[in-house]
C-alpha positions in Angstrom: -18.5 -22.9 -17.2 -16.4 -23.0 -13.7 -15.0 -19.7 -14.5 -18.5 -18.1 -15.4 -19.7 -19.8 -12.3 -16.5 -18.3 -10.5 -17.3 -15.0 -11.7 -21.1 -14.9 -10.7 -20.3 -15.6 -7.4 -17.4 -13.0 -7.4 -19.8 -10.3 -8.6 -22.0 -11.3 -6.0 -19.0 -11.3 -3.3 -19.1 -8.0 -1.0 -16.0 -7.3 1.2 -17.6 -7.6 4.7 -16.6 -4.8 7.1 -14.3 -5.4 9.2 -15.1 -4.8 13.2 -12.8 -3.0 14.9 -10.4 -4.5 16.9 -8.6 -1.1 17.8 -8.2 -1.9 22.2 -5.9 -5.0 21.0 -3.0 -3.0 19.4 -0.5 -1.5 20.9 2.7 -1.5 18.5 2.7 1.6 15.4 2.5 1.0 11.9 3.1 2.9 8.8 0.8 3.2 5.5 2.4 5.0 2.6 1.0 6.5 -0.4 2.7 7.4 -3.2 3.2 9.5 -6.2 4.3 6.9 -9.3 8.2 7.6 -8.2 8.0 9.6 -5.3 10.0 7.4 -3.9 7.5 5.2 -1.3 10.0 1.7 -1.5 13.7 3.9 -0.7 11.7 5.2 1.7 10.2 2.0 3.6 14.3 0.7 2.9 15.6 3.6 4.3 13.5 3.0 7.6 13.9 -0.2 7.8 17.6 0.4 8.2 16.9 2.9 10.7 14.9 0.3 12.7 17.6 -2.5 11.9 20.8 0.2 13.4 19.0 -0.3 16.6 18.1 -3.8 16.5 19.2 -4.4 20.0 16.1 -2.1 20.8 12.6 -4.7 21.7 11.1 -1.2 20.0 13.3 -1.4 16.6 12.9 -5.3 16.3 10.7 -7.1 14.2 9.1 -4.6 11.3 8.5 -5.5 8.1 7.3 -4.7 4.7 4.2 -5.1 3.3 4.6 -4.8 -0.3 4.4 -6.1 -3.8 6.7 -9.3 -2.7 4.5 -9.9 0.2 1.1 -9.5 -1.6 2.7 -12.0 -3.9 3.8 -14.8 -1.6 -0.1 -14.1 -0.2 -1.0 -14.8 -3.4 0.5 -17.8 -3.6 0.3 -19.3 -0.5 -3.8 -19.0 -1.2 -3.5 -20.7 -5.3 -4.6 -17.3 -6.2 -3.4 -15.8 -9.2 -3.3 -12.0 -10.8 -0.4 -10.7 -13.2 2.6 -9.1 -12.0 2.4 -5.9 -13.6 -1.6 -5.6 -12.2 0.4 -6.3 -8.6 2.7 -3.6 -9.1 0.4 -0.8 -10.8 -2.2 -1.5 -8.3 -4.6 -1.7 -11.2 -8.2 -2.6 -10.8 -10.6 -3.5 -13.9 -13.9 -2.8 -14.6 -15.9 -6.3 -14.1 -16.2 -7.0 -17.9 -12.6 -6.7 -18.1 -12.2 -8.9 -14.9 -14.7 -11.6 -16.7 -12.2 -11.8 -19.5 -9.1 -12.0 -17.4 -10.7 -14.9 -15.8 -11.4 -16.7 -18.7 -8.8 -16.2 -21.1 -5.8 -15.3 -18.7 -7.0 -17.6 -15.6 -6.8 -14.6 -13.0 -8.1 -15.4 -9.5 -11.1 -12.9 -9.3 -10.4 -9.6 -8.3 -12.7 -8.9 -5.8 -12.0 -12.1 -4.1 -8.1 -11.2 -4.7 -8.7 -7.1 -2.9 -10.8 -8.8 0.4 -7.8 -11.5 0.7 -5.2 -8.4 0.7 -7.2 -5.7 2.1 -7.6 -8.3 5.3 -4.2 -9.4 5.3 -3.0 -5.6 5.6 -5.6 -5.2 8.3 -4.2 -8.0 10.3 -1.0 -6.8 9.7 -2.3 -2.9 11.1 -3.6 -4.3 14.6 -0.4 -6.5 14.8 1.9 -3.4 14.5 5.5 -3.4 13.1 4.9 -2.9 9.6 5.3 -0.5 6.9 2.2 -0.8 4.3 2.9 0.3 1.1 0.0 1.5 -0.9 -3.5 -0.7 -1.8 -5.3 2.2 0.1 -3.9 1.7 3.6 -4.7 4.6 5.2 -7.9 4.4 4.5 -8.0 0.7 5.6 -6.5 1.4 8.7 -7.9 5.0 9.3 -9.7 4.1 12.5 -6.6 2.2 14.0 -5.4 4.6 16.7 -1.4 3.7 16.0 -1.3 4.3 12.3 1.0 6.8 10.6 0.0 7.7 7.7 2.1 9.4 5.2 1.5 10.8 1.4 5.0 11.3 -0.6 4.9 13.8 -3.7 7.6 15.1 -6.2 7.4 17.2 -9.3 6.4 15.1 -11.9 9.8 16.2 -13.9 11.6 14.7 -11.0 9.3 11.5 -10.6 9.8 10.9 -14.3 13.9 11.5 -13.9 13.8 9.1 -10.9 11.7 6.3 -12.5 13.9 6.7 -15.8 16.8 5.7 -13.7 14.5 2.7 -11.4 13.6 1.5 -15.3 16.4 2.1 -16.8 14.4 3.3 -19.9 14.1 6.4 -22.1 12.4 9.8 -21.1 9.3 9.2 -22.8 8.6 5.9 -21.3 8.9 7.0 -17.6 6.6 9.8 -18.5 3.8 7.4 -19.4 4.8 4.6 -16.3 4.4 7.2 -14.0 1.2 8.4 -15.7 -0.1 5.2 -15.7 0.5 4.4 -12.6 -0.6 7.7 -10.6 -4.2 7.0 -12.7 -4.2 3.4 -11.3 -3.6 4.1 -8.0 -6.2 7.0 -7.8 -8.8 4.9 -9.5 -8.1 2.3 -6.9 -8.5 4.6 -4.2 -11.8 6.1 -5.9 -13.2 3.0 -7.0 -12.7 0.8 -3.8 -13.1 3.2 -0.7 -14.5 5.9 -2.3 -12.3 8.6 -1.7 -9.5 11.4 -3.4 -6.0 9.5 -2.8 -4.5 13.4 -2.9 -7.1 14.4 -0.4 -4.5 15.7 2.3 -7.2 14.4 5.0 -6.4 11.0 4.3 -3.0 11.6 6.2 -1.0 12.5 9.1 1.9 14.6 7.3 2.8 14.5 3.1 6.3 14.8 2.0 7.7 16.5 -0.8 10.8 14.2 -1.3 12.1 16.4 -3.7 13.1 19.0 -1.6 12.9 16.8 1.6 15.9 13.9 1.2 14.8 10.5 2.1 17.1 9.5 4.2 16.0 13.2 6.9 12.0 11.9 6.1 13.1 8.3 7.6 14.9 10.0 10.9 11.5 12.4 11.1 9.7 8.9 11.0 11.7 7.3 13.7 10.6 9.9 15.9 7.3 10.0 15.2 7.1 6.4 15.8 8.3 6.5 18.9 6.1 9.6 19.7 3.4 7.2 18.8 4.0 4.3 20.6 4.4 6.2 24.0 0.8 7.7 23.4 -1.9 6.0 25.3 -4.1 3.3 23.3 -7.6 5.1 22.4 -10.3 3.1 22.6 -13.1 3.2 19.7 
């Protein structure tokens, strides 16, 4: 009876909006969406070495990732508790589906789970310094005047070559993890802000990273950081 009590109040849960607190940030931040092995974590890496080259730099100093570890340790550090494999897919369930996860798998409730991340990434946004890795950023972020937002695409022949080699698993089975996951992510997208994850709207440039390597899109970064940093804080 807890959990069904757990789950009528999640149901009834909303995620509140969240006012803007634009005029207090002054560092940029990144959001990136992905195609399913388009390469969005080389890419934070590969920037994050960029940054850490020029440590000495007050500029360079002090990003980090936000991410499937850090969503985890979030997780955690709030008793909360989803499946790994939801985590990395950025899957979201119907709420029948979330009832029985709750019951018979003792998930935390997804909606309770989304406004506990979504707000964490939002916190991290108006801080600055950090490098948001899907779970919709850009459009949690959108109104943040110091957000880069960037979409990274591939062929899906080459994203299925490159997550054969991440999985270290046949052909076949890449083909239907990066199926699987593009789906997941766009029904996130959809489902929780409403909108087309491919719309090109959504962000400030979209790299093909398989004719762009990742290393040159980490350099373009770098300056657009900068670029953005130096730009007057608008005021919402």
């Amino acid at each position: 009876m807890d959990k069904v009590s757990a789950l009528i109040q999640a149901l009834a849960y909303s995620v509140p909006p969240v006012e803007s607190e634009s005029s207090n940030q002054s560092w940029p931040f990144i959001t990136i969406s992905r195609q399913a092995g388009a390469g969005g974590y080389t890419l934070a890496k590969a920037l994050m070495h960029e940054l850490e080259q020029k440590a000495d730099d007050p500029f360079c100093s002090g990003w980090s990732i936000f991410g499937v570890t850090m969503c985890r340790q979030l997780l955690e550090k709030h008793h909360l508790h989803l499946s790994q494999e939801t985590l990395r897919k950025e899957d979201y369930h119907s709420q029948l589906e979330d009832l029985g996860y709750q019951i018979f798998a003792s998930h935390s409730s997804q909606e309770y789970v989304f406004h506990r991340i979504s707000t964490e990434i939002r916190t991290a946004a108006i801080r600055g310094k950090v490098i948001i890795i899907g779970r919709g950023g850009s459009c949690l972020t959108g109104d943040l005047p110091n957000g880069i937002h960037v979409r990274l695409v591939a062929s899906l022949d080459a994203r299925v070559h490159r997550m054969q080699e991440l999985q270290k698993c046949p052909e076949a089975k890449a083909r239907q993890i990066v199926h699987e996951r593009d789906a997941a992510r766009s029904r996130y997208v959809h489902d929780r802000f409403g909108r087309d994850i491919d719309d090109p709207t959504l962000y400030d440039v979209i790299w093909n990273t398989e004719r762009v390597a990742i290393p040159d899109v980490a350099q373009q970064l770098m300056a657009m950081i900068r670029s953005r940093a130096a730009r007057p804080v608008l005021q919402v």
